[in-house]
C-alpha positions in Angstrom: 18.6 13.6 -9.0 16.3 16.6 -9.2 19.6 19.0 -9.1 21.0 17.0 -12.1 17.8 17.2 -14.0 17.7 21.3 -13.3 21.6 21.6 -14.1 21.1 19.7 -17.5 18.0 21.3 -18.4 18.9 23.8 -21.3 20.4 21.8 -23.0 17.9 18.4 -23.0 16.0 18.6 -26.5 11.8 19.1 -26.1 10.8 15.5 -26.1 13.4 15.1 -23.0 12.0 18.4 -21.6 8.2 17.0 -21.7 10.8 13.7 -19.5 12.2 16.3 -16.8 8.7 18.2 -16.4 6.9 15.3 -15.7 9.8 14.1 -13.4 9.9 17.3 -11.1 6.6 17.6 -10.6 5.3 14.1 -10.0 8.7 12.3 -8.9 7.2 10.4 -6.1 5.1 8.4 -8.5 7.3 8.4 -11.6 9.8 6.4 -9.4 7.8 3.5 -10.0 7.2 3.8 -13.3 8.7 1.5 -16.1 10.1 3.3 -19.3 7.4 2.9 -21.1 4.9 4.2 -18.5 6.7 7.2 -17.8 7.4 7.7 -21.7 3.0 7.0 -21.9 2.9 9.7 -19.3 4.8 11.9 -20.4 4.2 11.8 -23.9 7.1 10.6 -25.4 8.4 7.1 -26.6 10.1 4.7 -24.6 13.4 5.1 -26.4 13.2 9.2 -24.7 13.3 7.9 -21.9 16.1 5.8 -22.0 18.0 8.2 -24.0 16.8 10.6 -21.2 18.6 8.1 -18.3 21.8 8.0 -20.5 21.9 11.4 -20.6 21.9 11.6 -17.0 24.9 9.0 -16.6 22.9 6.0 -16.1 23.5 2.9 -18.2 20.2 1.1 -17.0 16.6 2.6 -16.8 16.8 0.4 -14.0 19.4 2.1 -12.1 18.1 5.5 -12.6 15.2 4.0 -11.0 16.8 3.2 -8.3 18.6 6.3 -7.8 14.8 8.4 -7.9 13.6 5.8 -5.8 16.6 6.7 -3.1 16.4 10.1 -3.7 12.7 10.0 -2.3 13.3 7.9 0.7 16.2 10.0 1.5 13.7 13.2 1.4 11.1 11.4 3.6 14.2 10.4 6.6 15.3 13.7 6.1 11.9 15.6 6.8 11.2 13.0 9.5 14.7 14.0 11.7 14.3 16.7 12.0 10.8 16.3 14.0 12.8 13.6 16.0 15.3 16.5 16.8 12.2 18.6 18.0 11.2 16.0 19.9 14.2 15.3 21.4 14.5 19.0 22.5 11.2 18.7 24.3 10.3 15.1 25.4 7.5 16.0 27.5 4.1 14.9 27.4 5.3 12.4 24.5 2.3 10.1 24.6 -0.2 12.4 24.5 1.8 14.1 21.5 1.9 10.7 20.3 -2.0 9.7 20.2 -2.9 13.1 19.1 -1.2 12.9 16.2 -2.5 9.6 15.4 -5.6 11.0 16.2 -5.5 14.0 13.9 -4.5 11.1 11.3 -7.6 9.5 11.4 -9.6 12.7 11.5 -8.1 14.0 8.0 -8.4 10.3 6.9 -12.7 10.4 6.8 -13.1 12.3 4.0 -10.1 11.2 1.9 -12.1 8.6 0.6 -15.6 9.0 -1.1 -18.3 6.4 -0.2 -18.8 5.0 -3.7 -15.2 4.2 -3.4 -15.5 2.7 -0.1 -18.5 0.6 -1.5 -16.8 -0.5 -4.6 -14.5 -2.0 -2.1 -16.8 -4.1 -0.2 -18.8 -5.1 -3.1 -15.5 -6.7 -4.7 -14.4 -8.4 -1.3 -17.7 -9.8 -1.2 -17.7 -11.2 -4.0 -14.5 -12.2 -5.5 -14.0 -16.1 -6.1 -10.6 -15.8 -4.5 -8.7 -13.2 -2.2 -5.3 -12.3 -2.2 -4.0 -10.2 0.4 -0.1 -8.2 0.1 1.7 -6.1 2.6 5.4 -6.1 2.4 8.0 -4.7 5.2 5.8 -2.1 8.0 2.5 -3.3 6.2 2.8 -6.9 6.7 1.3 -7.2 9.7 -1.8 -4.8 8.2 -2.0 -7.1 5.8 -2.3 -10.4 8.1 -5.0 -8.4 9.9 -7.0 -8.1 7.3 -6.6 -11.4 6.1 -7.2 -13.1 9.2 -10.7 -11.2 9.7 -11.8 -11.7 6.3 -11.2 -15.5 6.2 -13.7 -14.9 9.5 -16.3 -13.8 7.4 -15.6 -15.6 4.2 -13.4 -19.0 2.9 -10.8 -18.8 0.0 -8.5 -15.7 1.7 -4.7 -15.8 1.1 -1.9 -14.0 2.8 0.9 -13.4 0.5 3.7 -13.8 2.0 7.1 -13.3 0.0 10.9 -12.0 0.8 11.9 -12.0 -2.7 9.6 -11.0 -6.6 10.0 -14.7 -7.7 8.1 -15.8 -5.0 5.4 -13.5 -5.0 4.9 -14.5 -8.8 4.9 -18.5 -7.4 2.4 -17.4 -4.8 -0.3 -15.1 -7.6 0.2 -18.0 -10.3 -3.6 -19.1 -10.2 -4.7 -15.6 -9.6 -7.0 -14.4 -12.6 -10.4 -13.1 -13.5 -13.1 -12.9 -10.7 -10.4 -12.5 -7.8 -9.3 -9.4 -6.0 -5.9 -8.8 -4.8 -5.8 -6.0 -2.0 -2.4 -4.4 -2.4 -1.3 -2.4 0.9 1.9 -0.1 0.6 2.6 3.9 2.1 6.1 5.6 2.2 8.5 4.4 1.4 6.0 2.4 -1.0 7.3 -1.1 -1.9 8.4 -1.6 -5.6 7.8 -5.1 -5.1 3.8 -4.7 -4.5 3.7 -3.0 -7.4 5.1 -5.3 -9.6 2.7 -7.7 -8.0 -0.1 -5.7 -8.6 1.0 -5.1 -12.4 1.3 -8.4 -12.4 -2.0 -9.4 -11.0 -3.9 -6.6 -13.2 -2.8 -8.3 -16.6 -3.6 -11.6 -15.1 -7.5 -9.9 -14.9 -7.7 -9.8 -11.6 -9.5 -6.7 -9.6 -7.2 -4.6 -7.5 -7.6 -2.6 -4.2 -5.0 -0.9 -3.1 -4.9 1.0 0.9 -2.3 3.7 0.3 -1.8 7.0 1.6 -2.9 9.4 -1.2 -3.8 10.4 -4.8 -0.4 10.7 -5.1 1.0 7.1 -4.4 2.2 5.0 -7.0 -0.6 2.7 -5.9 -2.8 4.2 -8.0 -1.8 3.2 -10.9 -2.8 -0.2 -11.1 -5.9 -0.1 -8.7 -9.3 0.5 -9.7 -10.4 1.3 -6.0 -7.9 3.2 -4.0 -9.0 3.5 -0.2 -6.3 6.6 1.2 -5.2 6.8 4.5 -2.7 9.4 6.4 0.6 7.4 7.9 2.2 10.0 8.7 4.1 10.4 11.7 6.3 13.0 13.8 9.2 10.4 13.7 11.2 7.7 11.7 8.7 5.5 12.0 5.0 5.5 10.3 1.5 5.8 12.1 -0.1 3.2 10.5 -3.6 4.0 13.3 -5.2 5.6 10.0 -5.2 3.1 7.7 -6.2 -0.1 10.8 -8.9 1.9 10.7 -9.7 1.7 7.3 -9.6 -2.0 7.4 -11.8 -2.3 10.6 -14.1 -0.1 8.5 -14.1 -2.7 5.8 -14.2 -5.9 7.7 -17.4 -4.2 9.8 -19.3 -3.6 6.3 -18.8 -7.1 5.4 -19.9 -8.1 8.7 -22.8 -6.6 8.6 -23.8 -7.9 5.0 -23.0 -11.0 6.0 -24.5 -11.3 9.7 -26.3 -14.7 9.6 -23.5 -16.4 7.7 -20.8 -15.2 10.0 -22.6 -16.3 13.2 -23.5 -19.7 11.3 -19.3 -20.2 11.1 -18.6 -18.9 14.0 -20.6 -21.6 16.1 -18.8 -24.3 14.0 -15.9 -22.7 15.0 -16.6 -22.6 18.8 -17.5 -26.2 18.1 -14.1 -27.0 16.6 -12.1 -25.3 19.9 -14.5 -27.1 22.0 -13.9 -30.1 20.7 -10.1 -30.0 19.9 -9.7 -27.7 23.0 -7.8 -24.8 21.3 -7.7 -22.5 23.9 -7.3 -24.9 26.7 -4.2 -23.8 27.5 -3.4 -20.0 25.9 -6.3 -18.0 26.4 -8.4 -17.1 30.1 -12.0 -16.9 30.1 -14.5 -14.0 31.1 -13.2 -12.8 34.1 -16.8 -13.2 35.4 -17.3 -17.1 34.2 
């Protein structure tokens, strides 16, 4: 994609020059873009764009879309092999190669993410009438995590749970002003959460979104953004970084919410007592 753009370059006209530039430097999130974002952005119309997209062979913004969107995964498994190979070549001491680099994760994580920000955050969880919690593919189970903990500390928490856009619509219908939708999505970022989120910001909703940078796409429809490093020395991602992130979150709230939490969590112990929940799937203290 970025080779055609270059190749076709001379003779684009300026309006589809202000396209390209904004293209080749900031590719990773203009992949996400609709037309008439990226036009916004780059400060053109809509109808550049497109032209733009024809130009390039494409008959569908859509589909050229697509293609950046490909191009950028195809970068990231690209950069990633090669470490495999490395790895490969010299397999020893792999776990500890492992954790430090999860380690080294975190430790670039703390200051990615001012305190304000981090308080904005917890201020919105804490008081939004309804929660809505969305991690697609590698981030589901982040967001069930988060989910699950926060329905600990507080009641009307939902895990959205979807395979497919028209779903995720049928699951954010009632969402709307005075609830927070937490968005969570790093490389390759999923187009679907952001059309969720889009979606949820013109329904008035507040957005979080956990991501891995300034950079992400995520960005654009969050007004908190809590960044995490995922990134790891194979295929797959660390995802240690941004756990963390969310144990920092649910701690806050915790804390804020002491008294109440304990209040719950002895009608809960009631509840398992009484229906005898972990009868039969959990042990005891070792020392009971």
């Amino acid at each position: 994609m970025l080779d055609d753009i270059t190749k076709l370059y001379p003779t684009m006209s300026q309006a589809q020059k202000k396209v390209a530039d904004y293209i080749t430097d900031n590719d990773e999130v203009a992949a996400f873009m609709t037309a008439a974002k990226l036009g916004k952005a780059a400060g053109v119309s809509e109808a550049t764009v497109v032209r733009f997209t024809a130009m390039l062979g494409y008959d569908k913004y859509s589909e050229f879309q697509q293609a950046m969107i490909d191009d950028i995964q195809s970068r990231l498994v690209s950069d990633k092999k090669s470490t495999t190979n490395k790895l490969k070549a010299d397999p020893s001491g792999l776990m500890k190669k492992v954790l430090v680099h999860d380690a080294q994760n975190i430790v670039d994580s703390i200051h990615m993410v001012p305190d304000t920000t981090f308080d904005m955050a917890v201020d919105m969880l804490e008081n939004a009438k309804h929660i809505y919690v969305l991690g697609i593919r590698n981030c589901a189970p982040l967001a069930e995590i988060l989910a699950y903990y926060l329905g600990v500390i507080r009641p009307d928490v939902k895990v959205v749970n979807s395979v497919n856009i028209s779903e995720l619509y049928e699951q954010l219908n009632w969402i709307g002003k005075g609830d927070v939708l937490v968005g969570i999505s790093f490389p390759r970022y999923s187009l679907r959460t952001l059309r969720a989120m889009d979606f949820a910001n013109s329904q008035g909703a507040r957005l979080i979104s956990i991501t891995d940078s300034e950079y992400s796409p995520m960005n654009m429809y969050s007004s908190c953004n809590l960044w995490a490093k995922s990134d790891m020395i194979t295929l797959l991602d660390s995802l240690v970084a941004p756990m963390s992130v969310i144990n920092a979150l649910v701690v806050a709230l915790y804390l804020r919410n002491e008294n109440k939490i304990q209040d719950n969590t002895e009608r809960l112990e009631k509840l398992w007592k009484n229906y005898q929940t972990y009868d039969k799937d959990e042990l005891g203290d070792p020392g009971e």
